[in-house]
N, C-alpha and C positions, 0 to 999 in steps of 0.2 A: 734249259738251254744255256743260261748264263754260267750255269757249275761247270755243262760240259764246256764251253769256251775257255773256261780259265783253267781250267786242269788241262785242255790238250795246249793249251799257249803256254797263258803267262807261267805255271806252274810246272809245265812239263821242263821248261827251256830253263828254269830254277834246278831242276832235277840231273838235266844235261851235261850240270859244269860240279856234281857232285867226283871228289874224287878217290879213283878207283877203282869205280863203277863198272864192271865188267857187259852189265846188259843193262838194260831201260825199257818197260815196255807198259803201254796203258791198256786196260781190257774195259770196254765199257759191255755190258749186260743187255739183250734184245728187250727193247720196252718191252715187252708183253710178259717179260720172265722177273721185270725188278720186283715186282711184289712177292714172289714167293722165294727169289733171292735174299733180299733183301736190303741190300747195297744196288748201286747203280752201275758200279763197275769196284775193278780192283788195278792195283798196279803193282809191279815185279821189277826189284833192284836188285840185280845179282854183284855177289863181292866173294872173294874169295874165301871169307869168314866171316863169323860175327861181329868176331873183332874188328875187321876193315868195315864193316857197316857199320858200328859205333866210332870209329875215328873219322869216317866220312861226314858223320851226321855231327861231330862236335868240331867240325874245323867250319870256316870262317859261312864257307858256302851250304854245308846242310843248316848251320844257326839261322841262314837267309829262307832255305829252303823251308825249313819247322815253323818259321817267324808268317809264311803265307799257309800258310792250312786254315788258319780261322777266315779270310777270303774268300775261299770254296765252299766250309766243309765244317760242321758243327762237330765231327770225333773222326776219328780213326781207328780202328783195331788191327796194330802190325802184328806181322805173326810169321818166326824165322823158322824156317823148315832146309828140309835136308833131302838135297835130290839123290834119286836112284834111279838112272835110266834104266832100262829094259829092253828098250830097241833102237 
């Protein structure tokens, strides 16, 4: 309970003033499903490139942003994909 409070507060509102930032969104995972998940949840920062999500994450507010994750969160595994809608 304590993770999820600080990832949808203190953590999210860190995330907020990220800039560039096209979308923000936190997905947390139905208890009954985290174990074969494996994570608890995931979160989704859309930017118009990689590039803007590496300039966003080395300017003053993602350093603050990266600087809280050991707060929540023993690791993280980011992972930059490439959307294709379909409908």
């Amino acid at each position: 309970e304590e993770f999820k409070t600080h990832w949808l507060t203190v953590h999210a509102e860190l995330c907020k003033k990220l800039p560039n930032m096209r979308r923000y969104s936190v997905n947390l995972v139905a208890p009954e499903q985290v174990e074969a998940f494996g994570y608890e949840g995931f979160s989704e920062l859309w930017f118009d490139s990689a590039e803007a999500l590496t300039a966003s994450l080395q300017s003053p507010e993602g350093k603050t942003l990266l600087a809280d994750l050991p707060n929540f969160t023993d690791s993280i595994n980011p992972l930059v994909v490439f959307e294709y809608p379909m409908l």
